[in-house]
C-alpha positions in Angstrom: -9.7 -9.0 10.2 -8.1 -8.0 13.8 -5.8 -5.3 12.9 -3.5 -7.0 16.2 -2.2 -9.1 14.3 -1.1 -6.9 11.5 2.8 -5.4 11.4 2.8 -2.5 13.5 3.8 0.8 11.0 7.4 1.6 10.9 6.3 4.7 11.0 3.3 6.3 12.0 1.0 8.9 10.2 1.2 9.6 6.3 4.4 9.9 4.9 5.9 10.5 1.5 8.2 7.9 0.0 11.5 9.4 -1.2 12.8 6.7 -2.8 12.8 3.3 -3.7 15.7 0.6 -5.7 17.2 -2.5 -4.8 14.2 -4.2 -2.9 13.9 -1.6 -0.6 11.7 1.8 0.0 13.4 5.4 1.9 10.4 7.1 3.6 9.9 9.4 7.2 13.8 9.3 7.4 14.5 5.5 7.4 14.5 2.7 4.8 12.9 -0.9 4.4 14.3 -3.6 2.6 10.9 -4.9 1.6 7.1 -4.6 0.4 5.2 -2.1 2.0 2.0 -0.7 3.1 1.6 3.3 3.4 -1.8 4.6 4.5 -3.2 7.8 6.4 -2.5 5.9 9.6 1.7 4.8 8.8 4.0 3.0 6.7 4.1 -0.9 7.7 5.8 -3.9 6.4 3.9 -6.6 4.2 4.7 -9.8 3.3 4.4 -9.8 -0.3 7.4 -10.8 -3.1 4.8 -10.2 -5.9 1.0 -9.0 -7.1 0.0 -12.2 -6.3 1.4 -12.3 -2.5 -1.5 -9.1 -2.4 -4.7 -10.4 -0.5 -7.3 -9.2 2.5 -4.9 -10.8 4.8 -1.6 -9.3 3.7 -3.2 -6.3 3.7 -5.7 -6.7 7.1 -4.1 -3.1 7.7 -5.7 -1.1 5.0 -8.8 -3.2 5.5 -9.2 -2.5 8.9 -8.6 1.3 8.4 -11.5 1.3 6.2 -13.5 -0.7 8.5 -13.1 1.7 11.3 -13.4 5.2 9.8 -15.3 4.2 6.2 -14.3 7.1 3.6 -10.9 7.5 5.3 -8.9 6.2 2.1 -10.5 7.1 -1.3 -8.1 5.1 -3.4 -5.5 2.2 -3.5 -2.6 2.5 -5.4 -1.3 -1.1 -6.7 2.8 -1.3 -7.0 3.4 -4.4 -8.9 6.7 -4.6 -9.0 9.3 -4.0 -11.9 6.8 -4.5 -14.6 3.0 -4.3 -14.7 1.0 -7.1 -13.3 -3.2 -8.0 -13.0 -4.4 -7.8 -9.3 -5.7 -11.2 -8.2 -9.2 -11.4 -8.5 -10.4 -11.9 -5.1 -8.6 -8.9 -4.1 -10.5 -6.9 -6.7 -13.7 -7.9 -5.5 -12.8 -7.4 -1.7 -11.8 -3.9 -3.1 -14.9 -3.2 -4.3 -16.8 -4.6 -1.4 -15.1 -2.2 0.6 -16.0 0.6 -1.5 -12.0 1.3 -2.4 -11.5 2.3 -5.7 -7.6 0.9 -7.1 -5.0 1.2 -9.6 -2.4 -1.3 -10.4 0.9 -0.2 -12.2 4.9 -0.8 -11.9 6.2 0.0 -8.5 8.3 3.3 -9.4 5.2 4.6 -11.6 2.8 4.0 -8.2 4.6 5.7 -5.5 5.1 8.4 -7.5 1.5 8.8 -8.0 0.8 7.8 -4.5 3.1 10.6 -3.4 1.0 13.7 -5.8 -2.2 12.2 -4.4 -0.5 12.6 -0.5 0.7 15.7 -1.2 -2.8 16.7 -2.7 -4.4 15.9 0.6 -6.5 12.8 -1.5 -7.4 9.8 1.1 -5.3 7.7 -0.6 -3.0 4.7 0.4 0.1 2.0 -1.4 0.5 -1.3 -1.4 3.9 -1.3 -3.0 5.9 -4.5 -3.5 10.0 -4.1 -3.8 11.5 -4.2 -6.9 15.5 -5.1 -7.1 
């Protein structure tokens, strides 16, 4: 995966998200109208409408994170949108491969467990797609 081609983060670093309604995410002062990515290294863009969208190249980001510094993120947390929805296969299996251990629930549930994690120092990152 060449991490070049991936969005580069809104904004860098780990950040909380404050909020998030109406297809859009407020984290680090600004807002998104949109899926996004938050790891250790920023929050980015991804081009994702639904758990299905979620793949190793929408998420080339998080991959190549892991890639570089193995052990830098712990755990994935999976926001599937308004209502709870199964990760795709292949992605599960890349997961593992990568030694990334996951969690898939309803976006509002997931950044709010992404955000205790953050704030408990854990290695952990979000894939969360937008929910109107």
């Amino acid at each position: 995966m060449n991490a070049a081609a991936s969005p580069p983060p809104f904004a860098p670093g780990s950040h909380s998200i404050q909020a998030h309604g109406g297809g859009a995410f407020a984290f680090a002062g600004m807002s998104h109208h949109g899926s996004i990515l938050a790891t250790p290294k920023g929050v980015r863009p991804i081009d994702a409408a639904s758990v299905e969208d979620l793949h190793e190249r929408t998420l080339a980001p998080l991959f190549s994170e892991i890639a570089d510094a193995p052990g830098s993120i712990e755990f994935l947390v999976l926001g599937t949108g308004a209502e709870m929805a199964l990760v795709p296969k292949t992605l599960r299996t890349a997961l593992r491969e990568a030694g990334v251990r996951f969690e898939a629930m309803a976006t509002g549930p997931a950044l709010r467990v992404y955000n205790v994690m953050r704030s408990e120092d854990r290695r952990v990152a979000a894939a969360l797609i937008a929910a109107p």
